[in-house]
C-alpha positions as CSV (number, residue, x, y, z in Angstrom):
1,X,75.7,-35.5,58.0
2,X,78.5,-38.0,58.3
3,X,77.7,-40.5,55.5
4,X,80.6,-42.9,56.5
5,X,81.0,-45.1,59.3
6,X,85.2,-43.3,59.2
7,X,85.0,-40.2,57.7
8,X,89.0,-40.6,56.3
9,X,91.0,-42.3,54.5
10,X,93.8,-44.4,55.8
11,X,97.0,-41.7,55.9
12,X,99.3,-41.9,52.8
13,X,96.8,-43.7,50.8
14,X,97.5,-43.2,46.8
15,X,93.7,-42.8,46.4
16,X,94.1,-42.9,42.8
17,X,95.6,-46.6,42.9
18,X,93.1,-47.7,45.0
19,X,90.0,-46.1,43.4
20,X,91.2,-48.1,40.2
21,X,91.5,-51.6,42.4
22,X,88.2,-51.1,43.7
23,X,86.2,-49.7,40.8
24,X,87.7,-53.3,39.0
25,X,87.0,-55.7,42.2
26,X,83.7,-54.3,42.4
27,X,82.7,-54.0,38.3
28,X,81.9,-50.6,38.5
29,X,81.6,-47.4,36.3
30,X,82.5,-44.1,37.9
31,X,80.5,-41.3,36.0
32,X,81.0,-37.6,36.5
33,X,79.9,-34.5,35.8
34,X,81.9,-31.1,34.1
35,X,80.9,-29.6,37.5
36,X,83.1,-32.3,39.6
37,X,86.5,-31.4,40.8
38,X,89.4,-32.0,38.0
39,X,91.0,-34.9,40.2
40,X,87.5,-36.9,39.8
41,X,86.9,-35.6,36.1
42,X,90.5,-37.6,35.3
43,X,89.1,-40.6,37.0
44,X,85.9,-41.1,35.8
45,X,85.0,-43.5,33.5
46,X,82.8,-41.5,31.5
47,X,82.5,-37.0,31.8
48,X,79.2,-35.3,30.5
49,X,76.4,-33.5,30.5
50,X,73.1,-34.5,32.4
51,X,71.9,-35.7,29.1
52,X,74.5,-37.7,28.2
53,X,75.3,-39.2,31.5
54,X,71.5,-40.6,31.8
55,X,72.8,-42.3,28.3
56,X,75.3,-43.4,29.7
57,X,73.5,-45.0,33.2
58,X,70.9,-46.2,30.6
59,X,73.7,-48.2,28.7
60,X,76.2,-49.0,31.4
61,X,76.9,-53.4,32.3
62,X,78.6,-52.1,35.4
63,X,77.3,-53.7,38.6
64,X,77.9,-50.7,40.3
65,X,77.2,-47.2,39.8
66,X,79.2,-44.1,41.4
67,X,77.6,-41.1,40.4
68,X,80.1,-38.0,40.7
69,X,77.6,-35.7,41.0
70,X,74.3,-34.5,42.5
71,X,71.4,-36.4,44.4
72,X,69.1,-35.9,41.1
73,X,71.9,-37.4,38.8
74,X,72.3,-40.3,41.2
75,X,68.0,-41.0,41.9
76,X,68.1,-41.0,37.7
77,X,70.5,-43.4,37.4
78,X,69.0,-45.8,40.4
79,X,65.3,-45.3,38.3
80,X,67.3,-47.0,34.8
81,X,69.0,-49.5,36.9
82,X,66.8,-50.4,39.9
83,X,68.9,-53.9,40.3
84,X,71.7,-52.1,40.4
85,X,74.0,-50.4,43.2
86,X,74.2,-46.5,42.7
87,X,76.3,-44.6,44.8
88,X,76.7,-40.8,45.3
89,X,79.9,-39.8,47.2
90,X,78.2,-37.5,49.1
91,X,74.1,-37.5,50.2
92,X,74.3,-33.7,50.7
93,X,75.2,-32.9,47.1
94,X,71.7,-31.3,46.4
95,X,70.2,-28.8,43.9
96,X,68.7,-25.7,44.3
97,X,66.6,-26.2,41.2
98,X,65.4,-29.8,43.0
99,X,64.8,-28.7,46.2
100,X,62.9,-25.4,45.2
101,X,60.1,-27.6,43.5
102,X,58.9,-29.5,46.5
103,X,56.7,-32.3,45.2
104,X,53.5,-31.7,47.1
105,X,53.8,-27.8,46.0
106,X,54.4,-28.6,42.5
107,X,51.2,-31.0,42.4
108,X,48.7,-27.8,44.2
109,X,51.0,-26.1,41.1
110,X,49.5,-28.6,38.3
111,X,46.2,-28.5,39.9
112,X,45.9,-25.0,38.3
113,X,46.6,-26.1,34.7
114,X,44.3,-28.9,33.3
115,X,45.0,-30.1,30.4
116,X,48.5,-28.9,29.9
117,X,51.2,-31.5,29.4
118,X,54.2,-31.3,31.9
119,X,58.4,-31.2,30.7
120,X,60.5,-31.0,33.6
121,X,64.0,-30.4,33.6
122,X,66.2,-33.0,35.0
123,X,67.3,-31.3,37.5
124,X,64.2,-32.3,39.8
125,X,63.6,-34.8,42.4
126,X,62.2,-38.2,41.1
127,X,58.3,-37.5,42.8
128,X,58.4,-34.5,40.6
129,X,59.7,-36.8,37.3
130,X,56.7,-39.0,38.7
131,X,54.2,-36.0,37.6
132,X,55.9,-35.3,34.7
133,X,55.1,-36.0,31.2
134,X,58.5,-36.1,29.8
135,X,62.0,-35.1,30.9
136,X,64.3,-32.6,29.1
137,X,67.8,-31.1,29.7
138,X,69.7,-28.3,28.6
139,X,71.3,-29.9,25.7
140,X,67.5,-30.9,24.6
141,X,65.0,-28.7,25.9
142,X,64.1,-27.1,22.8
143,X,63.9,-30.4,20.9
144,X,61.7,-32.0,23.6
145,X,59.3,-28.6,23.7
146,X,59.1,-29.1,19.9
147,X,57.9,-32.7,20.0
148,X,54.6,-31.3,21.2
149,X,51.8,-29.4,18.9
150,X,52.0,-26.3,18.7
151,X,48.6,-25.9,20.4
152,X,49.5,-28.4,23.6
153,X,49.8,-25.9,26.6
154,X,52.6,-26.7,28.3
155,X,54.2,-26.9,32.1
156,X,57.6,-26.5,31.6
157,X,59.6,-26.8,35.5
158,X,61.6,-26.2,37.4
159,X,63.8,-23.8,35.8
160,X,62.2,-20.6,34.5
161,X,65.3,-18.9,33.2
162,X,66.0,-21.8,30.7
163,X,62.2,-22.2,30.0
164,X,62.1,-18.5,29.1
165,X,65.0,-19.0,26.9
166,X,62.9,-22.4,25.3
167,X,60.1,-19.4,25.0
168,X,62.3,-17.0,23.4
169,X,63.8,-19.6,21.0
170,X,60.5,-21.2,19.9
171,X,58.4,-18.1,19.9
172,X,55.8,-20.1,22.6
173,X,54.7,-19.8,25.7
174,X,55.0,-22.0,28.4
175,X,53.9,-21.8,31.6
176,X,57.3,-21.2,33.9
177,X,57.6,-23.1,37.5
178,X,59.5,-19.8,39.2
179,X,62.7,-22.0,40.3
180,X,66.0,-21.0,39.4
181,X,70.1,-22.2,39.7
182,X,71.6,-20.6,43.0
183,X,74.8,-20.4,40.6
184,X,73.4,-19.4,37.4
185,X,71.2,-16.7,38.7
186,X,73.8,-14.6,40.0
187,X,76.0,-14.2,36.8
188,X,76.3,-10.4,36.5
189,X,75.0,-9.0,33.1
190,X,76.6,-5.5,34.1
191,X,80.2,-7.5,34.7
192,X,79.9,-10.1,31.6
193,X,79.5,-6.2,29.6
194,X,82.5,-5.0,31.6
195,X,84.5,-8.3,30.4
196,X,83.6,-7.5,26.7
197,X,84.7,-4.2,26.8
198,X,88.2,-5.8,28.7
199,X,88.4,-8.8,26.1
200,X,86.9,-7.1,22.9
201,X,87.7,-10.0,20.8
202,X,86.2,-12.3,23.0
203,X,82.9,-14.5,22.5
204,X,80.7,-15.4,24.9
205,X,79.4,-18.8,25.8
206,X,76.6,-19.2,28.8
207,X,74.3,-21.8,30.0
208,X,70.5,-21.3,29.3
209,X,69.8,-22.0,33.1
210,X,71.3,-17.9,33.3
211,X,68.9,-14.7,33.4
212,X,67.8,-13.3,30.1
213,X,69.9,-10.3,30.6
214,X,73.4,-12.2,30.5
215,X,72.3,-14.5,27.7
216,X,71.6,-11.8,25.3
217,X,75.4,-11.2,25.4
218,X,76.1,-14.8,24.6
219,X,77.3,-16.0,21.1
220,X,76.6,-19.4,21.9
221,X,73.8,-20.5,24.5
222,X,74.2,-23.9,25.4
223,X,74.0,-27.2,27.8
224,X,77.5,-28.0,29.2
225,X,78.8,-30.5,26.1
226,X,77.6,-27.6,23.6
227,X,79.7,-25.0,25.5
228,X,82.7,-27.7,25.0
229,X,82.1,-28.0,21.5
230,X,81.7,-24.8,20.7
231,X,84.9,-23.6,22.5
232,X,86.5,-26.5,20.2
233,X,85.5,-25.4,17.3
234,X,85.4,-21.6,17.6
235,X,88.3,-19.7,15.4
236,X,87.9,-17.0,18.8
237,X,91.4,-16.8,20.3
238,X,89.2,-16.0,23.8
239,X,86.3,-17.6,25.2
240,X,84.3,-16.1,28.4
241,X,82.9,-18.8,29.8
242,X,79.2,-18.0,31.5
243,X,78.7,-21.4,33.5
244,X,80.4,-23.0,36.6
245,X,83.9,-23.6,36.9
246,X,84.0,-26.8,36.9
247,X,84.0,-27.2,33.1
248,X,87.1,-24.6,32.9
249,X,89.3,-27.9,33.3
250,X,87.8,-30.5,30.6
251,X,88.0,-26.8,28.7
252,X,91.5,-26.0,29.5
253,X,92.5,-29.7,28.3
254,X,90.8,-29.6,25.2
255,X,91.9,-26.0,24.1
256,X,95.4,-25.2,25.6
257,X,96.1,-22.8,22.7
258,X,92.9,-20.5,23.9
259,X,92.1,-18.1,26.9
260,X,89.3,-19.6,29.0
261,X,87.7,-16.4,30.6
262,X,85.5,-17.5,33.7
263,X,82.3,-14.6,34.2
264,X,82.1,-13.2,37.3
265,X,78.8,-13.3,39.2
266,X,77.4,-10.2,41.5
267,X,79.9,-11.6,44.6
268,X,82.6,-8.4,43.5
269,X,85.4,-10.9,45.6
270,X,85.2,-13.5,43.7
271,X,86.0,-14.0,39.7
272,X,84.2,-17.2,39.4
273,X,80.8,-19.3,40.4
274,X,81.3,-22.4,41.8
275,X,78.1,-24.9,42.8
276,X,78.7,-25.5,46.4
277,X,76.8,-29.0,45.8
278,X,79.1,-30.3,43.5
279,X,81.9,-29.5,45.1
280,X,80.9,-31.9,48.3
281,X,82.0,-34.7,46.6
282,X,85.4,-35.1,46.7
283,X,88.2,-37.4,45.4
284,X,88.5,-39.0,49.2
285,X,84.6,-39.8,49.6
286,X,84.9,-41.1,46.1
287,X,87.6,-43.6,47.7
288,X,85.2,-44.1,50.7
289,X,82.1,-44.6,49.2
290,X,83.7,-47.2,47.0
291,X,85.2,-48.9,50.2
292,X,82.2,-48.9,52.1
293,X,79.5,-49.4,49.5
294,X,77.5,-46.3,51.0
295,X,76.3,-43.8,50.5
296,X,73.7,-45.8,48.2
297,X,70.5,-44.1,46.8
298,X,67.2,-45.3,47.1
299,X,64.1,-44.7,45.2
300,X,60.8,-45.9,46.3
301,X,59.7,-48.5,43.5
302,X,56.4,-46.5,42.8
303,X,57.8,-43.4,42.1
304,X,60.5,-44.6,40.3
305,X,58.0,-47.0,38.0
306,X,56.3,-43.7,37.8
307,X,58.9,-41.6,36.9
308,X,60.9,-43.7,34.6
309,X,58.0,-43.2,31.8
310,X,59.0,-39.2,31.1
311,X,62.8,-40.3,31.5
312,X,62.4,-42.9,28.6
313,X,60.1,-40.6,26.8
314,X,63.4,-38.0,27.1
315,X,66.0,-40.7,25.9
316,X,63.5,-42.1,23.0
317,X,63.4,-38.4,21.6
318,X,66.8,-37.7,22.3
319,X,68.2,-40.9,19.9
């Protein structure tokens, strides 16, 4: 899909320069996610997690908002601020996790489970935050399971690898949604074992959206921001880092003195995983969507009333 009327920028543009001229003329925030390219990380007006970028959309007195990162991020950001302009540089910028949950499949899915209360991850389309009881993310998941009795059955979607790891943590079931991370899933536990043997004094730090095998190497297991904190704050000379690539840069910048390790998945040619989604967006449609005012999401007002409910519900428990 094309989403600009001219698909380019104007030759020998300093995009940099003009991204700055037109985020001022037009009063608004640019907000990014660790998965976004470095050139857009340096630009954005605010980096995080999906947590703390929701915060951040939830806060923001911009007039406009361009969301460096994924449709989900973006339709989140539109339900906090419907009088508001949101932007994504790039419609295609999907998710695996959101598009394996298809809403009229995950309501047959509910159907099944009377009186169970629902969490769903973020990372899901906004008809499926519309069904939802509450909203949780990596960096809260286990806090927002928590807030329930102990004797609530739960729904927890669309990601079963961090719900198992929710499961393990809390010692309770849930019952899993089977979706999983097209990047996470294919982190190698039998080449994270063959790192540790290569980098002995290394620690491990992964993202719960990976399998149980690779997280029970992990000294840390953690949302994006607790990965950067911990690598911070470790005394570990050596970090292998067990989540996409994209947070090797904000890493890199706030640990220069420390060897940043990236896990291989199963591909054998290639040393990293990188989430072909993220990567759409780029520091030219940036420019572009700026300049044209488009690509701009839409929610329909229904299921955004709908599922801005279990989006509060997420930020009141996550104060």
């Amino acid at each position: 899909m094309n989403n600009h009327p001219l698909s380019v920028a104007e030759p020998g543009l300093d995009l940099f320069a003009e991204i700055e001229r037109l985020r001022r003329d037009l009063n608004a925030v640019i907000l990014a996610h660790f998965y976004q390219e470095p050139d857009i990380q340096d630009i954005a007006d605010f980096v995080g997690d999906s947590l703390a970028l929701s915060q951040r959309a939830a806060e923001t007195e911009a007039e406009v908002i361009v969301f460096a990162g994924v449709h989900f991020m973006a339709e989140t950001a539109k339900i906090l601020n419907p009088d508001k302009q949101v932007l994504l540089p790039d419609l295609e910028a999907g998710c695996s996790l959101a598009d394996g949950c298809p809403p009229a499949e995950f309501a047959t899915f509910l159907a099944r489970y009377p009186g169970h209360k629902v969490i769903s991850y973020i990372n899901c389309s906004a008809a499926t935050k519309a069904m939802s009881d509450v909203i949780c993310t990596s960096s809260n998941a286990v806090k927002i399971v928590q807030s329930f009795p102990a004797d609530q059955p739960l729904v927890f979607a669309p990601d079963r690898y961090l719900g198992s790891w929710v499961q393990r943590s809390l010692n309770r079931d849930l019952v899993l949604w089977p979706g999983s991370c097209e990047v996470h899933e294919v982190f190698s536990e039998k080449r994270l074992v063959e790192l540790k043997v290569e980098y002995p004094a290394a620690v491990v730090a992964a993202h719960p959206e990976c399998p149980a095998g690779v997280l029970q190497h992990a000294d840390l297991v953690g949302s994006t921001s607790a990965i950067l904190k911990y690598a911070r704050e470790t005394p570990a000379r050596q970090i292998i880092v067990v989540t996409e690539a994209g947070i090797l840069h904000q890493m890199r910048k706030d640990n220069p003195d420390k060897e940043l390790i990236p896990a291989p998945g199963n591909d054998e040619s290639c040393n990293c995983n990188e989430c072909p989604y993220m990567k759409l967006n780029t520091l030219e449609k940036l420019y572009l969507c700026l300049r044209d005012r488009t690509p701009e999401i839409t929610v329909d007002p229904a299921v955004a009333a709908k599922a801005l409910i279990p989006i509060n519900r997420m930020l009141e428990l996550s104060r």
